[in-house]
PALUMVO-499049 format. One line per 10 residues: number of its first residue (from 0); their letters; for each residue x, y, z of C-alpha. Coordinates in steps of 0.25 Angstrom, whole numbers, padded with zeros to 4 digits, always signed. Layout:
N
NUM) A) X Y Z  ... .
! end
This chain:
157
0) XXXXXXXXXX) -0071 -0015 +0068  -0069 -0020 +0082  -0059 -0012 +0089  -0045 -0017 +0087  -0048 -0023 +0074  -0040 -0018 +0060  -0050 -0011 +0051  -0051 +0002 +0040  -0051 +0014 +0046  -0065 +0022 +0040 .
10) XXXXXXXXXX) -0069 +0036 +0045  -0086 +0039 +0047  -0090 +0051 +0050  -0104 +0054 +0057  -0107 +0068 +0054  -0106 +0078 +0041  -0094 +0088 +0047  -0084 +0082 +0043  -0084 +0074 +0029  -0097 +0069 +0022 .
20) XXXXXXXXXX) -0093 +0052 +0021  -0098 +0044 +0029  -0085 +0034 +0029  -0071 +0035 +0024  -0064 +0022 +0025  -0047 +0026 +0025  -0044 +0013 +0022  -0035 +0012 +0033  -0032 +0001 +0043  -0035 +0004 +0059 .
30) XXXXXXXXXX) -0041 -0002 +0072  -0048 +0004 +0083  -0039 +0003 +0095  -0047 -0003 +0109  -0052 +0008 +0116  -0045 +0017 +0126  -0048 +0028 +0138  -0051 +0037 +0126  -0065 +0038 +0119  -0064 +0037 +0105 .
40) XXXXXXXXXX) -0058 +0025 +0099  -0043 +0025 +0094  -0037 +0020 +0081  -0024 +0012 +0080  -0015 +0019 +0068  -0019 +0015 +0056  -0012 +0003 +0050  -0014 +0000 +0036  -0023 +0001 +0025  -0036 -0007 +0019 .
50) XXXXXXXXXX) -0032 -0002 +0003  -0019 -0005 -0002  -0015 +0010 -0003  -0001 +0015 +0002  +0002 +0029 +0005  +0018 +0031 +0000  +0021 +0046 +0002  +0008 +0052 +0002  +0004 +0043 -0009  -0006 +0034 -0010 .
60) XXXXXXXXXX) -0001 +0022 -0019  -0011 +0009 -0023  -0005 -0004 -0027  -0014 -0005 -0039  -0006 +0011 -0044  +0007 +0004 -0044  +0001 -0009 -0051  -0004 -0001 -0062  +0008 +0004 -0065  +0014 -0010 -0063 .
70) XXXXXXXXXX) +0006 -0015 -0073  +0011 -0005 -0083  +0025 -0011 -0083  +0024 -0022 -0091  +0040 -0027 -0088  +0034 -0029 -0073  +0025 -0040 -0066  +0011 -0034 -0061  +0018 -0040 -0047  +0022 -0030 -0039 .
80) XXXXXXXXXX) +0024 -0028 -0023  +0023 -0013 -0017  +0033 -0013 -0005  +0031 +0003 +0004  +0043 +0003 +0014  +0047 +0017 +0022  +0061 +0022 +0021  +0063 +0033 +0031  +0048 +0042 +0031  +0045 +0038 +0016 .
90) XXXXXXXXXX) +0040 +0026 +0010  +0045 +0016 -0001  +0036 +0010 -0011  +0043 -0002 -0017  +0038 -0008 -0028  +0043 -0022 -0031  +0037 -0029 -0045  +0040 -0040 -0054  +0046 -0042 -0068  +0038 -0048 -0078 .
100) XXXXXXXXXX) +0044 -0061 -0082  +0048 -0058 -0095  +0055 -0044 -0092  +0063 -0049 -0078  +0074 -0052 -0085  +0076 -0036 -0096  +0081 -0029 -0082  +0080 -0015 -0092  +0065 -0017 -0094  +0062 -0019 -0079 .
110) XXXXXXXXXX) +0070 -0007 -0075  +0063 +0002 -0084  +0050 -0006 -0079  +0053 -0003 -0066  +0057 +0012 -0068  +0044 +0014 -0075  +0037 +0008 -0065  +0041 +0018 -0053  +0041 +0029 -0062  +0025 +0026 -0064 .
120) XXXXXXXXXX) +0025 +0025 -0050  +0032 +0038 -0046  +0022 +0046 -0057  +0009 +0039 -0056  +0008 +0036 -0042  +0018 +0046 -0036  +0026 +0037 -0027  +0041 +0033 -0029  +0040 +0019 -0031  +0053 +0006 -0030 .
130) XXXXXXXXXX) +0051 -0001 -0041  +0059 -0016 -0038  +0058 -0027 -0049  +0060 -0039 -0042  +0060 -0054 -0049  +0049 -0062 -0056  +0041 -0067 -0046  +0048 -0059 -0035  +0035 -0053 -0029  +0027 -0062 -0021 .
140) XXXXXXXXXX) +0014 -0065 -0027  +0000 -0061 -0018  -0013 -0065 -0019  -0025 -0053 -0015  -0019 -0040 -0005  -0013 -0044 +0007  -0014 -0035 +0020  -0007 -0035 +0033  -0009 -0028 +0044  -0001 -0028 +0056 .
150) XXXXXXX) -0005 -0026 +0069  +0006 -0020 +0075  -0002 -0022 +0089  +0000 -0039 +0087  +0013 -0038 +0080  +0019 -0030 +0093  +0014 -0040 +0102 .
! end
């Protein structure tokens, strides 16, 4: 990549003393910053990530873990939203789904949706997890995986 531009961090070793692979991609997102008195290259803090991975303390959480479990309740949608806020030095994972249509209006049956669901969460994958059953149709609806960076150099300027 030309310096300056965005791209996935990948490690390439050149000789044998250290580990035997020839590259390990982090999957993480970086640039090279433009070059400097010094003489090897720097690299900007690293700014997001290629996979749709998210660490919550110490734990590695995919999407497709928390659909899985989703799908298992059948009082709830297969629509969901997974919102990652900080309070203080820990962070949040909120998870925001829908009713189905015919249980939205048995509020009984979608608490004990909903307590089944993070407790899933809290056994299978380890993370405390907000459940929050909002209306039918309350989550917007996406088309693919959406990614967006922010360059915090542009937005500053």
């Amino acid at each position: 990549m030309p310096d300056g531009e965005l791209g996935k961090l990948v490690f390439t070793l050149l000789t044998k003393e250290a580990l035997p692979i020839v590259r390990y991609r982090t999957r993480d997102l970086t640039r090279l910053l433009p070059g400097s008195a010094r003489t090897m290259l720097r690299m900007e803090k690293i700014t997001g990530r290629s996979d749709d991975v998210m660490i919550v303390r110490g734990v590695n959480v995919f999407p497709t873990q928390i659909e899985e479990l989703l799908l298992k309740q059948h009082a709830l949608a297969p629509h969901y939203q997974i919102v990652l806020t900080k309070e203080g030095p820990l962070d949040v994972l909120t998870l925001n789904v829908e009713p189905c249509p015919e249980t939205a209006p048995n509020a009984s049956v979608l608490d004990q949706a909903k307590a089944a669901l993070a407790y899933d969460i809290k056994a299978l994958i380890g993370v405390s997890a907000v459940v929050q059953v909002l209306d039918v149709n309350g989550i917007e609806r996406s088309v693919g995986k959406a990614w967006r960076v922010i360059d915090r150099r542009k937005a500053a300027s």
